[in-house]
C-alpha positions in Angstrom: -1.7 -10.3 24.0 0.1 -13.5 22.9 -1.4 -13.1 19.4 0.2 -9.4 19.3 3.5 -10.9 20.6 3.1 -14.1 18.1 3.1 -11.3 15.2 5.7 -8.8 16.3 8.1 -12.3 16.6 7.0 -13.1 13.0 7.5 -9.4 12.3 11.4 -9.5 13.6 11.7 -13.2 11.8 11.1 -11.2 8.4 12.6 -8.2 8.7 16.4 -10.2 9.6 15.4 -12.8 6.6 15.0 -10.1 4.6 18.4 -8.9 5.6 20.2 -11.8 5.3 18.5 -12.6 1.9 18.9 -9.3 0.5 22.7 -9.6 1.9 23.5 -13.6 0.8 20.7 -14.8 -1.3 17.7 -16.6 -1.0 19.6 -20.0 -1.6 22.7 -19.4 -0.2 20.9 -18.4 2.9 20.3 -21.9 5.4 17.7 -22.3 7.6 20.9 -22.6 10.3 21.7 -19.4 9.4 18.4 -18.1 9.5 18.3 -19.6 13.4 20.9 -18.5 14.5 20.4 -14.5 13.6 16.8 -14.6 15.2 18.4 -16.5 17.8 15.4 -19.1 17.9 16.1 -22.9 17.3 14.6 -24.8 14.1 11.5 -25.6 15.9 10.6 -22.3 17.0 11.6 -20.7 13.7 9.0 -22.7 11.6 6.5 -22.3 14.1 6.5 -18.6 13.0 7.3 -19.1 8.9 6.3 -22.1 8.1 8.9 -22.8 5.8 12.0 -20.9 4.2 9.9 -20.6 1.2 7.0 -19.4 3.3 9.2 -16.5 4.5 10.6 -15.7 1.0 6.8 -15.2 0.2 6.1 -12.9 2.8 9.2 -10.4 2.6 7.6 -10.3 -1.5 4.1 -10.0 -0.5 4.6 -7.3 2.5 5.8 -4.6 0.0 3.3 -5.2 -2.5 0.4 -4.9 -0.5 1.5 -1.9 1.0 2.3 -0.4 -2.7 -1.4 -2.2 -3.7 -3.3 -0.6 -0.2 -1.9 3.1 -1.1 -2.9 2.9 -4.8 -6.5 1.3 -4.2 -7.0 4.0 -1.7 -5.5 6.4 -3.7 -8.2 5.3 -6.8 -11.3 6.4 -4.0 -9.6 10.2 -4.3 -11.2 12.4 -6.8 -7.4 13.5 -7.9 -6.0 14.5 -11.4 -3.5 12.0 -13.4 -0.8 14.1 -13.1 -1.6 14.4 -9.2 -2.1 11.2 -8.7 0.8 10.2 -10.9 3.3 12.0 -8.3 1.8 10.7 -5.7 2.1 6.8 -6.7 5.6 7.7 -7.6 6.3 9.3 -4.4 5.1 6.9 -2.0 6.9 3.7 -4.4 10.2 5.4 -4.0 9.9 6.1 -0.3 8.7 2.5 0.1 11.9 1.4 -1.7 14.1 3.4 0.3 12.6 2.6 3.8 12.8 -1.3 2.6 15.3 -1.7 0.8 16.4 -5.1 1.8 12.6 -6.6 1.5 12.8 -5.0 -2.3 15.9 -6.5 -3.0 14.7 -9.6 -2.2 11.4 -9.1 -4.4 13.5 -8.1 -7.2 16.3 -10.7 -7.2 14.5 -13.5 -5.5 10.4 -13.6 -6.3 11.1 -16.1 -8.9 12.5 -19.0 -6.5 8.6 -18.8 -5.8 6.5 -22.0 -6.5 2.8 -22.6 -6.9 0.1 -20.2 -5.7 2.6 -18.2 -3.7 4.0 -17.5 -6.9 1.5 -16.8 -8.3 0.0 -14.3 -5.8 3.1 -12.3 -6.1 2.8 -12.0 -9.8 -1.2 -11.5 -9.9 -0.1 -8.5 -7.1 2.4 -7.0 -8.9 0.3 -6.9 -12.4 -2.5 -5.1 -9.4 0.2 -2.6 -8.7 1.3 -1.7 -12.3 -2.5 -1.6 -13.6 -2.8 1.5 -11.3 0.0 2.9 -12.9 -1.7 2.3 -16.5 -4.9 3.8 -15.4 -3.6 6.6 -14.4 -1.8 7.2 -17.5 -4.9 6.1 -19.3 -7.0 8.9 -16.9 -4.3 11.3 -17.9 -4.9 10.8 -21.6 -8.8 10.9 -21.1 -8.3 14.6 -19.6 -6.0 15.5 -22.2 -3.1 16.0 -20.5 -1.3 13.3 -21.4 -0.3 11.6 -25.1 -1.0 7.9 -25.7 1.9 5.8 -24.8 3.0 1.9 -25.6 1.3 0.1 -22.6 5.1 -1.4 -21.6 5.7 2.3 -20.9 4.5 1.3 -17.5 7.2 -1.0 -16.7 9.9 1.3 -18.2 8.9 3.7 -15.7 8.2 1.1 -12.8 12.0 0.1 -13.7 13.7 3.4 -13.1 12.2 3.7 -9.7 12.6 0.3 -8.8 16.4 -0.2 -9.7 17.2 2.4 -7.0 16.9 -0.3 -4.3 20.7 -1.0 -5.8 21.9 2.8 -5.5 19.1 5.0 -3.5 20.8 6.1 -0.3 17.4 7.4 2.0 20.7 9.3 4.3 21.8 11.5 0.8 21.2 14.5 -0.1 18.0 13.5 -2.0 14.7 12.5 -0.4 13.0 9.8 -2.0 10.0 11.9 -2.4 12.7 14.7 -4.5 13.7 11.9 -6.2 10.3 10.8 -7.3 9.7 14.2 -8.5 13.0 14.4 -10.4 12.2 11.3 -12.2 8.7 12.4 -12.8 9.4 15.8 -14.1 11.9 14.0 -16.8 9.2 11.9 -17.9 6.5 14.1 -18.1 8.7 17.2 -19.6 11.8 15.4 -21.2 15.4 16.4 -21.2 15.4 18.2 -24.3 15.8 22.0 -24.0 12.4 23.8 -25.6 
């Protein structure tokens, strides 16, 4: 019971940090600040994060093991590329538009990391994008799709991921819709056949 309550605190801690990073910055962000929004006093706060470093490493790593869980269960399913494909970009940009503040931290932010935490982060983000090659490269192996440059991966990683700036989840777009629409222009172009 007190370990469930321990991590729904820690839960809350990250979720407003992200907020108020995502909002101000990771630097211009003080632990005072920080304090005073989860309305716990300096002691208490680092008794749940550590340090404000500690934090910024969790609101990065959160997202990306979610992303890296889906896609290394995804790899167990006996799925085609293009299948699979749709459904790594599906679930990326409904991740990104039910945490957008934890993304816009990652994206603006992960490189204030230092040491192993940084490192982590990097290591699991390089995770996250080989799924995305190896389905392209699985795609190419059933002949569906063409070779590509291998940094094609992070051109299309980029159009998802800037959304975080721009995606409104309330629109009149799901994320999955928009997944789809970015997908279908990748896979069948904009010019007119």
């Amino acid at each position: 019971m007190a370990n469930a309550r321990f991590e729904a605190n820690r839960a809350r801690i990250v979720q407003i940090s992200a907020e108020l990073f995502a909002r101000n910055g990771y630097h211009a962000t003080g632990v005072a600040e920080l304090s005073a929004a989860t309305t716990l006093g300096r002691g208490a706060l680092y008794h749940y994060i550590g340090n404000k470093e500690a934090l910024l490493y969790e609101i990065c790593k959160s997202q990306l093991d979610r992303m890296n869980q889906f896609a290394d269960e995804l790899t167990l399913q006996p799925r085609s590329a293009q299948d699979r494909l749709r459904l790594l970009a599906r679930a990326l940009m409904r991740n990104i538009a039910d945490h957008r503040a934890e993304w816009a931290v990652f994206f603006r932010e992960y490189s204030a990391l230092t040491g192993p935490g940084r490192d982590h982060i990097i290591a699991a983000r390089e995770h996250y994008e080989g799924h995305w090659r190896q389905t392209l490269e699985q795609g190419v192996r059933e002949g569906t799709f063409t070779v590509t440059p291998s940094l094609l991966v992070k051109g299309i990683l980029g159009m998802f991921n800037y959304t975080y700036l721009w995606f409104d989840r309330e629109g009149a777009v799901s994320p999955e819709q928009l997944a789809d629409e970015f997908l279908d222009a990748i896979l069948h172009g904009i010019v007119r056949r």
